[in-house]
C-alpha positions in Angstrom: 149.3 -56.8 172.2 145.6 -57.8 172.0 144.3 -59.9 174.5 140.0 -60.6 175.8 139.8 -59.3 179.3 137.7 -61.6 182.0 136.4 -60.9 185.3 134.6 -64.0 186.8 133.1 -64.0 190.4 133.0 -67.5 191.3 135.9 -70.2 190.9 133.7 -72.2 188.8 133.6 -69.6 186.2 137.4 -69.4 186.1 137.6 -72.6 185.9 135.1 -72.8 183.0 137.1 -69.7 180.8 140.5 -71.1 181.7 139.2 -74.7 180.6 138.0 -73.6 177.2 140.7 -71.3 176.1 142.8 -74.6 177.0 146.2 -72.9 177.4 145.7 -69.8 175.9 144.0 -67.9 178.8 146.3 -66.8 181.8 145.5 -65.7 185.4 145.9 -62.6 187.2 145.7 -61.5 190.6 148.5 -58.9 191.6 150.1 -59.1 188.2 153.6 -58.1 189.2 154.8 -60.7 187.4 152.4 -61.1 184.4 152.5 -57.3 183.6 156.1 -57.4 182.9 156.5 -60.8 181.1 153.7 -59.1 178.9 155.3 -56.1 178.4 158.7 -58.0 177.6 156.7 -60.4 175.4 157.7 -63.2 177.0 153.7 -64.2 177.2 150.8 -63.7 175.1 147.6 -64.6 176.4 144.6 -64.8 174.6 142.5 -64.0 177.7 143.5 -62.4 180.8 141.0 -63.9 183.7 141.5 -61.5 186.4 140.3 -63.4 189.6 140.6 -60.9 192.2 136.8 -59.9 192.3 136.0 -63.8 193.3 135.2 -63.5 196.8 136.8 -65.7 200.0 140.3 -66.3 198.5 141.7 -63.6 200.8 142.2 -64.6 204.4 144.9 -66.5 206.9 143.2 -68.6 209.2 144.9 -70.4 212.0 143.4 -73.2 213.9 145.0 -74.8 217.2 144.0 -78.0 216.0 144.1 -77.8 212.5 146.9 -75.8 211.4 147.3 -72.8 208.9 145.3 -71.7 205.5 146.1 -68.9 203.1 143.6 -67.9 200.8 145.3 -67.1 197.2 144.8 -63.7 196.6 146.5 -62.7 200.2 149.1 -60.2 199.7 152.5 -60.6 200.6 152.6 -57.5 202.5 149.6 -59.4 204.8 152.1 -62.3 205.4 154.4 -60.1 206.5 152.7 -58.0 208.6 150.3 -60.4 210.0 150.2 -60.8 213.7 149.2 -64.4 213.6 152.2 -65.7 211.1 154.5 -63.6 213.5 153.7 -65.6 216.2 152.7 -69.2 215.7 154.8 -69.0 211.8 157.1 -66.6 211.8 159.4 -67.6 209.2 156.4 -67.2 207.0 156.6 -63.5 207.6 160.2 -62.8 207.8 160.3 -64.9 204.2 157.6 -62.8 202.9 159.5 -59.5 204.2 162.5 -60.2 201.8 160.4 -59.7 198.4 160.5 -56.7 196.9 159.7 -53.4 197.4 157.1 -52.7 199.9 154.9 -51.3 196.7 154.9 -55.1 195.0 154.2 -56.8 198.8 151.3 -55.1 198.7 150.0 -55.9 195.0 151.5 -59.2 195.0 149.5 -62.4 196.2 150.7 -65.7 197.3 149.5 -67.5 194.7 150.7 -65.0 191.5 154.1 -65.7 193.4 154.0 -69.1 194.0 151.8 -70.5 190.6 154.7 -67.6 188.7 157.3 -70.8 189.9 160.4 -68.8 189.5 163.2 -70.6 190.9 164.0 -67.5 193.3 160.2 -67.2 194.5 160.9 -66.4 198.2 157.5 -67.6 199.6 158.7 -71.3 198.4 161.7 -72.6 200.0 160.1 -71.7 204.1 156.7 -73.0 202.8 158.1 -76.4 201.7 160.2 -76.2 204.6 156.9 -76.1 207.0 155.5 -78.9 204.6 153.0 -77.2 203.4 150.5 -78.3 200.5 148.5 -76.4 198.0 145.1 -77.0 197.1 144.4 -76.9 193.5 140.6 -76.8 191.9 139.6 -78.0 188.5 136.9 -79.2 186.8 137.2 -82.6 187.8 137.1 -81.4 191.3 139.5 -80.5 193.9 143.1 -81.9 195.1 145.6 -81.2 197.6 149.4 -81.9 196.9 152.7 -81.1 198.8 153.9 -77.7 197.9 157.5 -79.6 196.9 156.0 -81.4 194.3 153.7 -78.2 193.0 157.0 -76.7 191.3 158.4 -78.7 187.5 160.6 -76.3 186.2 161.5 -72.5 185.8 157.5 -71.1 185.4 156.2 -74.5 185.2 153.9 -76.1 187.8 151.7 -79.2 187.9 148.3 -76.7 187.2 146.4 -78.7 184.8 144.1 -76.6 182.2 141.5 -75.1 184.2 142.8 -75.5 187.6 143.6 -72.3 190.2 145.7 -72.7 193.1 142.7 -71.6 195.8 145.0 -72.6 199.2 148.0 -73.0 200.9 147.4 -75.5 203.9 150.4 -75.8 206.6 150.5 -78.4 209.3 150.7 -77.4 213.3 154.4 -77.0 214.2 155.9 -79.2 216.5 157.7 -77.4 220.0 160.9 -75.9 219.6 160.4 -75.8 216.1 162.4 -72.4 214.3 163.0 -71.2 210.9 164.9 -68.5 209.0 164.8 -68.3 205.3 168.0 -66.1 204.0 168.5 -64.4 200.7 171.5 -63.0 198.9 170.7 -60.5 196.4 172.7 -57.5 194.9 170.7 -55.3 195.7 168.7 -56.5 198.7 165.0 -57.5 198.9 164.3 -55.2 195.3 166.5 -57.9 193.8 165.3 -61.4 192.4 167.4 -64.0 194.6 170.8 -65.5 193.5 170.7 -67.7 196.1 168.1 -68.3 198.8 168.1 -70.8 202.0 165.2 -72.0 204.4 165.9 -74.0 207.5 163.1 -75.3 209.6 164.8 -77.0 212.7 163.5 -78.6 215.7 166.4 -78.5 218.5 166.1 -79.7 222.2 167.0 -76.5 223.8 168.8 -77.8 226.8 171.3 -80.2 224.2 171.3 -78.5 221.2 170.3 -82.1 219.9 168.6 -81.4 216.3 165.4 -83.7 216.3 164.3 -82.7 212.7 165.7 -80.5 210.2 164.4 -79.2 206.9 166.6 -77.0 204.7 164.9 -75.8 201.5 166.9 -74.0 198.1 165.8 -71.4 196.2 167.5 -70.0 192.7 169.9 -72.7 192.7 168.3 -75.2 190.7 165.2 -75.1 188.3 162.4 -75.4 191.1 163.3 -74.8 195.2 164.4 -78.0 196.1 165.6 -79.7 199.3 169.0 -80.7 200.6 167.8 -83.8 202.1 171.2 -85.3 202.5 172.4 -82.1 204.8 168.8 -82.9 206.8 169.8 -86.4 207.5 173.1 -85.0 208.4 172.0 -82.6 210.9 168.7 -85.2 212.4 169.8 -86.7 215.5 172.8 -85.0 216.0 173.8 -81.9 218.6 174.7 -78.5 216.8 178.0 -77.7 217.1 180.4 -75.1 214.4 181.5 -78.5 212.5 178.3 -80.1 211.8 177.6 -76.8 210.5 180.0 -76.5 208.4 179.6 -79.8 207.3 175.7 -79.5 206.5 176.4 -76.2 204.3 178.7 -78.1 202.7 176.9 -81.1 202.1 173.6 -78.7 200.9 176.1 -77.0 198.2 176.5 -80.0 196.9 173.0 -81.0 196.2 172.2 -77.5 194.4 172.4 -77.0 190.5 172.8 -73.9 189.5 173.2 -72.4 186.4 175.3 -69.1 184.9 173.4 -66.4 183.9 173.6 -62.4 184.0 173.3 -62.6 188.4 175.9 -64.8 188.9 178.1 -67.6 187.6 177.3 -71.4 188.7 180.5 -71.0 191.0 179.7 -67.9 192.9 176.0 -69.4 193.9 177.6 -72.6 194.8 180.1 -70.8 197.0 177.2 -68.3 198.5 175.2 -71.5 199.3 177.5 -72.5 201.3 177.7 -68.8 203.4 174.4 -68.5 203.4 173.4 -72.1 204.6 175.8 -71.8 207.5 174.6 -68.5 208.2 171.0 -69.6 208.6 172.0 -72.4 211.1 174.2 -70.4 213.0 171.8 -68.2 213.6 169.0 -70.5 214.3 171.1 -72.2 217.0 173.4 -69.9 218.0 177.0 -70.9 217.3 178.8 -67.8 216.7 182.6 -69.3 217.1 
């Protein structure tokens, strides 16, 4: 395969080449999933613009009155391991802990696994569960969107031509706030996901009364999506082994998956329902 090769050191000048090969250019950062559609022929890019000598897109800032921001080109293996995430946004972490080998957390970066928009992406489903947004930059400027609405379909997103995804911006967490993102795979985190669950929950710890509940899909439709009729189920309500049951029930029904080579449309819908009740049992504690 033939392809032009492009190292630019500014945003603007990605933004220029990506603009004017209008489609037919295609970013790389980590390239653990580039390389291999590549290889598979799956893509074929004119141009490879390889952004990871632009300076500043690597960092995770917190700010007590601001919130999070995650540069782009930060590895997975630095969400995971970062002391910051592990404290004030842990389920960024343990989400980022669950993808791959320890060899692609390190290569991989944020952005190659969220703009790559596989259904199974295991960054998306706690990130959209934390509300966060993405900031995107064209030329025409710059523009910040929620992260849920960032995903179309299986490896399509909202990108315009020309435009990088530069940040991921996550709101302050509100007390007693907790998340757990769960994935099933066959064989473990080296595996894409057949199914994967995010919970973010806010519980009054003396009731168990759920003030606010997010609970985010992954692999079971074609972009993460969110059970929103198991959130209103749970929202007001005090935890107990029924409602569970209930909620995983209800968030089953609100996936659609599809059969392919992993699994059959029937065995994610069941594991959707294990898995969902899973993560809310563990996030509040029921074990009867």
């Amino acid at each position: 395969m033939r392809f032009e090769y492009a190292e630019p050191t500014t945003i603007e000048e990605a933004v220029s080449i990506l603009t004017k090969y209008d489609g037919r250019a295609r970013v790389i950062a980590g390239g653990t999933d580039l390389v291999v559609q590549m290889r598979q022929k799956a893509v074929k890019p004119e141009r490879l613009v390889d952004i990871t000598n632009i300076p500043g897109l690597d960092y995770i800032d917190y700010d007590m009155n601001q919130g999070l921001r995650i540069g782009a080109l930060t590895s997975i293996r630095s969400l995971e391991k970062s002391p910051i995430l592990r404290e004030k946004y842990p389920v960024i972490s343990q989400a980022a802990s669950q993808l791959g080998s320890v060899a692609v957390r390190n290569q991989g970066t944020l952005g190659g696994n969220l703009c790559n928009a596989a259904p199974s992406a295991e960054t998306a489903p706690a990130l959209i569960g934390i509300l966060a947004r993405a900031k995107l930059v064209g030329s025409d400027g710059e523009r910040v969107i929620p992260l849920e609405d960032f995903f179309v379909g299986p490896g399509k997103t909202v990108l315009k031509t020309g435009e990088l995804l530069t940040e991921i911006q996550v709101p302050l967490l509100s007390p007693n706030t907790k998340g757990i993102y769960l994935k099933h795979a066959i064989r473990g985190t080296i595996d894409l996901a057949i199914v994967g669950v995010a919970v973010i929950i806010r519980l009054e710890p003396d009731d168990k009364l759920c003030t606010d509940a997010k609970i985010v899909l992954g692999a079971v439709a074609p972009t993460p999506i969110r059970a929103k009729k198991a959130e209103e189920l749970m929202t007001g309500k005090r935890i107990d082994d029924s409602l569970i049951d209930g909620c995983a029930k209800v968030a089953s029904g609100e996936a659609r998956p599809i059969s392919d080579v992993r699994a059959s449309t029937w065995y994610r819908t069941e594991m959707l329902k294990v898995f969902t009740r899973q993560a809310l049992k563990k996030l509040t504690g029921e074990t009867s």
